[in-house]
C-alpha positions in Angstrom: 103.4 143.6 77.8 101.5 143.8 74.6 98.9 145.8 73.9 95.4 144.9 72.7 94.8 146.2 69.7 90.9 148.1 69.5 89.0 147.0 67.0 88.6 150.1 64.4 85.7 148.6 61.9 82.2 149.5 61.9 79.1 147.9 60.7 78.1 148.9 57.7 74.5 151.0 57.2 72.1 148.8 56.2 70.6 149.3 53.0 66.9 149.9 52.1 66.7 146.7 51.3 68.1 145.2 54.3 66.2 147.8 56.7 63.0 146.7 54.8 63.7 143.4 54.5 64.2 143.4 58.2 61.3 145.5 59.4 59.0 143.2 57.4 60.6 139.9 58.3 60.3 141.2 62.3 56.1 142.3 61.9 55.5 138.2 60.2 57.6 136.8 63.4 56.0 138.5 65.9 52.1 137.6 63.7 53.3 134.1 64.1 53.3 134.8 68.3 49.2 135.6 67.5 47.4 132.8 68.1 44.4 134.2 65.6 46.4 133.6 62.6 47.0 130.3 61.0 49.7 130.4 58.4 51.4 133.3 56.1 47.6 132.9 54.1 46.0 134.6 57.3 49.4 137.1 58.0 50.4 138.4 54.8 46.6 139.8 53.9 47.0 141.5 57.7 50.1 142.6 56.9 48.9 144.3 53.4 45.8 146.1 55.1 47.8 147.8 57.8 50.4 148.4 55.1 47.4 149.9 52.7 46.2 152.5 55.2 50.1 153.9 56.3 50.1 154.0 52.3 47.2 156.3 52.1 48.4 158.3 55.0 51.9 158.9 53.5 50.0 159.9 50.4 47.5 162.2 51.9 50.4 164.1 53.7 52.2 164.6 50.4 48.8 166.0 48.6 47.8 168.0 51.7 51.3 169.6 51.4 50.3 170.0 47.5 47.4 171.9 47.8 48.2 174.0 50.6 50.8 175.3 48.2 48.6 175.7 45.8 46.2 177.7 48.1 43.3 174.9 47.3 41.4 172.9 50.0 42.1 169.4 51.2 39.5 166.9 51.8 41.5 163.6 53.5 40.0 160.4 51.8 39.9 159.8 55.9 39.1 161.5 58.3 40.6 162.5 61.9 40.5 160.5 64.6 41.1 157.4 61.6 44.2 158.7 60.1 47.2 156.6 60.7 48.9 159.5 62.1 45.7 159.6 64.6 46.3 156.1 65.9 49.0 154.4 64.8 52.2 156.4 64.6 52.8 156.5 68.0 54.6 153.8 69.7 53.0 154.4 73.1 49.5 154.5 71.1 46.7 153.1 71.8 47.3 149.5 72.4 45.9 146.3 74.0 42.0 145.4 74.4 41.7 149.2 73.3 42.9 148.3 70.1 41.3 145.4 69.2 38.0 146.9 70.1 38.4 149.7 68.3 39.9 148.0 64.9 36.9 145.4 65.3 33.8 147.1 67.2 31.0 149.0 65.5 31.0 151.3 68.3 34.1 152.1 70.7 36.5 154.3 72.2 38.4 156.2 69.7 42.3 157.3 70.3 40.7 160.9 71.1 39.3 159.2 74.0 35.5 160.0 72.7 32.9 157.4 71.5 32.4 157.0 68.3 32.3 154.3 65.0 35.4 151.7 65.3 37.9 152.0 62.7 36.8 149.3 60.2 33.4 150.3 60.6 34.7 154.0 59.7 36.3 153.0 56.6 33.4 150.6 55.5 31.0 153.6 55.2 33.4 155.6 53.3 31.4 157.2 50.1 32.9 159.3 47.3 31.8 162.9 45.9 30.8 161.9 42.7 31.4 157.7 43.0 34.8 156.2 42.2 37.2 158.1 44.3 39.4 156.9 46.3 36.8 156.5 49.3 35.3 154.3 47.4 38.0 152.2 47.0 38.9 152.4 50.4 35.6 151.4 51.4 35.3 148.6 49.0 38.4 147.1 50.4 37.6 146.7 54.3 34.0 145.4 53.5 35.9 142.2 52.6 39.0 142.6 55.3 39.1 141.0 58.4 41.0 141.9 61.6 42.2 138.4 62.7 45.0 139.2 65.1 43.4 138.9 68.9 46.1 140.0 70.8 46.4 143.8 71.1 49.7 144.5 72.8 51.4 141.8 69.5 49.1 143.7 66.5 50.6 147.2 68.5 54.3 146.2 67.2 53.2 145.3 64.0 52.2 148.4 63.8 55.2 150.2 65.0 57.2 148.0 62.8 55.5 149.2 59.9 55.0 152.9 60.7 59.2 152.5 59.6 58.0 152.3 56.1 58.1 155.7 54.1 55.7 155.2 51.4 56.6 158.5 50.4 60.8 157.4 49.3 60.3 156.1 45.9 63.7 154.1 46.9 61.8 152.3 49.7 58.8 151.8 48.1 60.8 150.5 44.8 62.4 148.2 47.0 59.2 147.3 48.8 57.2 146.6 45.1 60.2 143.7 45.0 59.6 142.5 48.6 55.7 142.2 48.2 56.1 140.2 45.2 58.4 137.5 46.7 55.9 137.4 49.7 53.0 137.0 47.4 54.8 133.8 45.7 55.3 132.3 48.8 51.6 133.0 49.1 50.8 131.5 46.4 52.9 128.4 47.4 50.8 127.8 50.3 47.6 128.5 48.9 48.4 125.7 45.6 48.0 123.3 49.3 43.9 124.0 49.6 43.2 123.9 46.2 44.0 127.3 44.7 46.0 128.7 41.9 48.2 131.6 41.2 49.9 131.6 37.7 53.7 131.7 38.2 55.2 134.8 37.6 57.4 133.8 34.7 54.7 132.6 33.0 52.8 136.0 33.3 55.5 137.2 31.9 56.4 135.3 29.2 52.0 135.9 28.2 52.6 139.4 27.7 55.9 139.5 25.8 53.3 137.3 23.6 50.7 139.5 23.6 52.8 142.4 23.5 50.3 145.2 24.5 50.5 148.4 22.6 50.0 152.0 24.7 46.2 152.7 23.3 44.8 149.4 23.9 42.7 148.3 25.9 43.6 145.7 29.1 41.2 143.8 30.6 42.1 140.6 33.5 38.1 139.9 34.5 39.6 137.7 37.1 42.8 139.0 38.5 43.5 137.3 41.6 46.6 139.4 43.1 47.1 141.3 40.4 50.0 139.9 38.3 48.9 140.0 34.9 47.9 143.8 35.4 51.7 144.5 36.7 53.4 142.7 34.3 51.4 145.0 31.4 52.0 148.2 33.8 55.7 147.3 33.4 55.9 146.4 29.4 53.3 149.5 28.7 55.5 152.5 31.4 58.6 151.2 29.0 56.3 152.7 25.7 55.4 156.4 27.6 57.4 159.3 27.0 55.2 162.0 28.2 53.1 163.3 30.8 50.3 162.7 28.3 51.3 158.9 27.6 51.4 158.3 31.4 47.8 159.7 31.8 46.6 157.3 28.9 48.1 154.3 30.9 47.1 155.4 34.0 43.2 156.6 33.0 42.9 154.6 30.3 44.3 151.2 29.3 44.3 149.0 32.4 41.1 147.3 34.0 40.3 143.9 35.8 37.9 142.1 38.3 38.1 140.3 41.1 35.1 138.8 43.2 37.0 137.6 46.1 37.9 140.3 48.4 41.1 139.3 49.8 43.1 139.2 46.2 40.9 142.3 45.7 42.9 144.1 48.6 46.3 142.3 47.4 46.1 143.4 43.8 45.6 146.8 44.8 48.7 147.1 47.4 50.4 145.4 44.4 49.3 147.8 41.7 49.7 150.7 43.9 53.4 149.8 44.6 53.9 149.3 41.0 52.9 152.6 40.0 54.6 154.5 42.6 58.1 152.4 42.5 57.9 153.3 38.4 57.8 157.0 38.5 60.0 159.0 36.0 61.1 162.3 36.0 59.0 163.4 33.2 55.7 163.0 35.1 56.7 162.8 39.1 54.1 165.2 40.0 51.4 163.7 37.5 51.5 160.2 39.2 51.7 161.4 42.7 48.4 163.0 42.2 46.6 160.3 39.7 48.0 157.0 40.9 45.2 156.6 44.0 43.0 157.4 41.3 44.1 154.9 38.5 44.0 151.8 41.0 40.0 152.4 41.2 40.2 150.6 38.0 40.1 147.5 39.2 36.6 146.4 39.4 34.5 145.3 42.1 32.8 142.5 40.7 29.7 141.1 43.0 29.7 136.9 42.5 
């Protein structure tokens, strides 16, 4: 009698770019389960603000760490019970009616299981030391964000979907600067359908290889929708720095723009944040992990 032969292959690991491919893809199929959201113009801003804030944690943990060995005192640009590591980064967190109460309400029950300001609320009053911190730009950001997921128990695995992100792997967030872009193009597909326009990438391109910015100049895009232009010169311009000095020119000094609309507000500055991170060189790791936050207060809130 013959014998069955076993099988000896195994899957292959998946790749960053698979595992984030995939962990994205599954938070916009279960989003499309939500009946409060109409189309990837109403997902892929939710998806960016719960991406923003496990961004800022990430970041936070890596400066705590930073100036705990450097014997200096933290400040969080949020506070506890608001952290992401507060609410979100458990999978049996808070969840349900809970959730969407305390994402939306003015006043509810926080994860610590006291009464307090709800989480958008929170961030909304955020206020700077000295004015143009990253509180600030936090703050600026969820006055003109909008929790429209209504189901609880479906926003509580997005959530645990995205909690798989380390923003603090420049290979994932690399990879991730890629996977935003390509969901901000089909963005901009759909929104070319009610009257809006987002200038092809190619063609922000190919505007400034023409203009070919000089490290020194000034940038300004007074109306920058997501963002684009402003990568696009980030990219050309990181090519021209050598040293920790040039990197602190581009990063403090040569890149501003305006946007009146708060939703491509939010969306060019999850774009220019994973622009700067996913570009870091040897030469100044440590400068842009503690500048970068920083630098994306550039862009301007403009009042229409």
């Amino acid at each position: 009698m013959a014998r069955t032969r076993r099988s000896t292959t195994t899957e292959a690991p998946l790749t960053t770019a698979q595992q984030l491919g995939s962990i994205i893809k599954s938070a916009r199929d279960i989003m499309r389960k939500d009946k409060g959201l109409n189309g990837d113009l109403d997902r892929l801003p939710m998806l960016v603000w719960i991406m923003f804030l496990k961004f800022i944690d990430d970041m936070e943990l890596i400066r705590e760490q930073e100036a705990a060995i450097k014997g200096e005192k933290f400040r969080p640009a949020i506070e506890a019970p608001y952290r992401w590591r507060d609410w979100a980064a458990k999978e049996d967190g808070i969840t349900g009616d809970l959730l969407i109460a305390f994402i939306n309400q003015d006043k509810a029950v926080r994860p610590d299981g006291s009464e307090g300001q709800g989480l958008f609320a929170y961030l909304r009053n955020l206020q700077g030391a000295n004015g143009g911190d990253r509180r600030d730009v936090i703050a600026t950001i969820f006055r003109g964000t909008v929790n429209r997921m209504i189901t609880g128990y479906l926003l509580r695995d997005v959530i645990n979907k995205i909690n798989g992100i380390h923003f603090s792997s420049s290979e994932e967030i690399h990879t991730l600067s890629h996977l935003y872009e390509s969901m901000l193009k089909e963005m901009r597909d759909v929104a070319g359908d009610s009257g809006e326009f987002y200038t092809p990438r190619p063609v922000v391109r190919f505007m400034v290889e023409v203009i070919d910015p000089k490290l020194g100049e000034t940038i300004l895009d007074p109306a920058c929708g997501t963002g684009g232009f402003l990568v696009e010169t980030y990219k050309k311009l990181e090519q021209q720095c050598h040293t920790v000095e040039d990197m602190e020119v581009l990063q403090k000094h040569t890149i501003f723009g305006g946007e009146a609309k708060p939703q491509p507000y939010m969306l060019a500055q999850m774009n220019l944040l994973c622009t700067v991170w996913s570009f870091r060189r040897s030469i100044q790791e440590t400068a842009c992990a503690i500048r970068f936050v920083k630098w994306a207060t550039r862009i301007v809130w403009m009042l229409s």
